[in-house]
Steps between C-alpha positions, in 0.01 A plus 500: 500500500151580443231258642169525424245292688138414379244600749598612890246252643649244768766320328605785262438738705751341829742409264515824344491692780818328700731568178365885490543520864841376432584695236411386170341657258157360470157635299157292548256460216168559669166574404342861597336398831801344609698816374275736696524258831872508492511862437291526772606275763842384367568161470475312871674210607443365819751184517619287793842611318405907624227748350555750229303741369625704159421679161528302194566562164213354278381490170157445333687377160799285443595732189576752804854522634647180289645277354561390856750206579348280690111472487360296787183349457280414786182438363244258552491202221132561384620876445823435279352586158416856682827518662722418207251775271603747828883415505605476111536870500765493736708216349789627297751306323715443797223443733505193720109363621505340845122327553442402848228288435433161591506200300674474159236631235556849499858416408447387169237769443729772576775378286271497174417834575836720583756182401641191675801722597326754684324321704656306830376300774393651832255444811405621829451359864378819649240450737286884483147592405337849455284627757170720403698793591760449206764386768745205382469247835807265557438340780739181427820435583647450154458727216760357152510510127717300291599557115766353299537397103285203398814327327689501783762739334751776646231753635474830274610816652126631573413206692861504724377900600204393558611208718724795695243723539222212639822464739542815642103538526461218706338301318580129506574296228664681137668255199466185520692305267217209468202693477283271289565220747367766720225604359389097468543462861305820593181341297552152609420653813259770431301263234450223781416755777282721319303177345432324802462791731193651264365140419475451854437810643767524748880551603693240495433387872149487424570276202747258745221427729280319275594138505576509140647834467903466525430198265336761207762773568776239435322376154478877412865547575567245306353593208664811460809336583507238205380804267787732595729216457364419145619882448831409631404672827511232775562692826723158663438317803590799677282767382169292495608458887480872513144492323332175663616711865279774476211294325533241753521727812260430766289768617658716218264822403672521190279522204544630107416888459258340246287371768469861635432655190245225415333586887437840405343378144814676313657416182751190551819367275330154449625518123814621612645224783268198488374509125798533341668236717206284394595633155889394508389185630268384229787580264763227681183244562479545870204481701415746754167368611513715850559833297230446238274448830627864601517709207155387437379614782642827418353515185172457649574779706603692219187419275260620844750817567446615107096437522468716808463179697692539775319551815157376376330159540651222267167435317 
């Protein structure tokens, strides 16, 4: 089976790099100064799950090396129209597209483009940045990526080696035979983390000590809950238990990668979690009066970031 993975940054890059290092054959689509830094330098992992260091095979163009039959797609939401233009090369007519984006969006864009069949459901829980040196850091203790058929059918045969080899790399996680209800409660979460946690600034124990501030993270929950469920998504009694425990967690530093990225004035995937949630539910006539509150704010920021604001005096 031939894998190719888009980008070797920190999510493609770790994920890639266990199923080489256990044996799979797997080509990154890079761009030339990545290319010339893993030529250079290999690609480095240093992981609470043991370092590696290797040589890579990459690519500059998808056209190189394909059709390939599983694509996995790791990019960031506000660079999908880029990514897709990179990848279509390397889709053939038995090519299956695994996005590991958040959120639900990129779904349906993906499936106008290559076909609904093509395209499954997938996400990651892999907790890594890249340092300055080009090094993938992993420095928590779980690192999983789930994929699986969005009907909830008998998994095709590119999918059930892929599961194997995710297996055998270590990796947690593989098929999962629910993996839009998945992919629902992954945003519930993210959505009402990454809203409040850039609204106010802070990790989720910062937000519990003001006297209002489990009060608002419940609300924002909520929202997202009664939207998912309008999509037939409703995570249960039990898995909102799951969600309200780590946004309810005293003292918790736990806080959306958003809020980072927003810290050092990067790009953020407002559009992508909160303002299509906001989207979804305007459709099924629910309110979401704490998330409008948020993803204005990150419009704002947005607006500032694109005038060269950022940094100066609001005047």
């Amino acid at each position: 089976m031939k894998i190719l993975i888009l980008g070797a940054g920190a999510i493609g890059g770790y994920v890639g790099g266990r199923l080489q290092q256990s044996g799979a054959d797997v080509t990154f689509l890079v761009r030339p100064a990545r290319r010339e830094w893993l030529e250079r330098d290999g690609l480095v992992i240093k992981s609470t799950k043991g370092d590696i260091t290797q040589k890579v095979k990459t690519v500059l163009n998808g056209s190189e090396g394909g059709p390939y039959d599983i694509v996995l797609l790791t990019a960031k939401a506000y660079d999908l129209d880029s990514a897709i233009e990179s990848i279509a090369p390397a889709v053939g007519p038995n090519t299956t597209v695994v996005p590991l984006l958040n959120g639900m969006r990129h779904i349906d864009v993906l499936a106008a483009k290559f076909g609904d069949a093509k395209v499954v459901g997938g996400l990651a829980r892999v907790g890594v940045t890249l340092s300055p040196e080009g090094a993938i850091l992993h420095t928590s203790p779980f690192a999983a990526i789930s994929f699986g058929e969005r009907d909830g059918k008998a998994a095709r045969s590119a999918l059930v080696e892929l599961d194997a080899a995710i297996k055998k790399s270590g990796i947690d996680g593989g098929l999962h035979k629910n993996i839009v209800q998945d992919l629902w409660d992954k945003w519930i979460m993210l959505c009402s983390l990454a809203a409040m946690t850039c609204l106010m600034r802070g990790t989720v124990g910062d937000i519990l000590e003001a006297g209002e501030g489990q009060a608002i993270m419940l609300e924002t929950v909520e929202e997202c809950r009664k939207v998912a469920a309008a999509a037939g998504g409703d995570p249960g009694e039990k898995g909102m238990q799951t969600v309200k425990g780590y946004l309810t967690q005293k003292g918790s530093r736990f806080a959306a990668s958003m809020l980072h990225d927003l810290e050092k004035t990067a790009m953020v995937e407002a559009d992508h979690i909160v303002g299509d949630m906001i989207a979804r539910a305007k459709k099924a006539g629910i309110a979401t009066p704490n998330l409008r509150m948020a993803y204005a704010h990150l419009q704002a920021y947005l607006a500032r970031r694109a005038r060269g604001g950022i940094g100066k005096p609001a005047m």
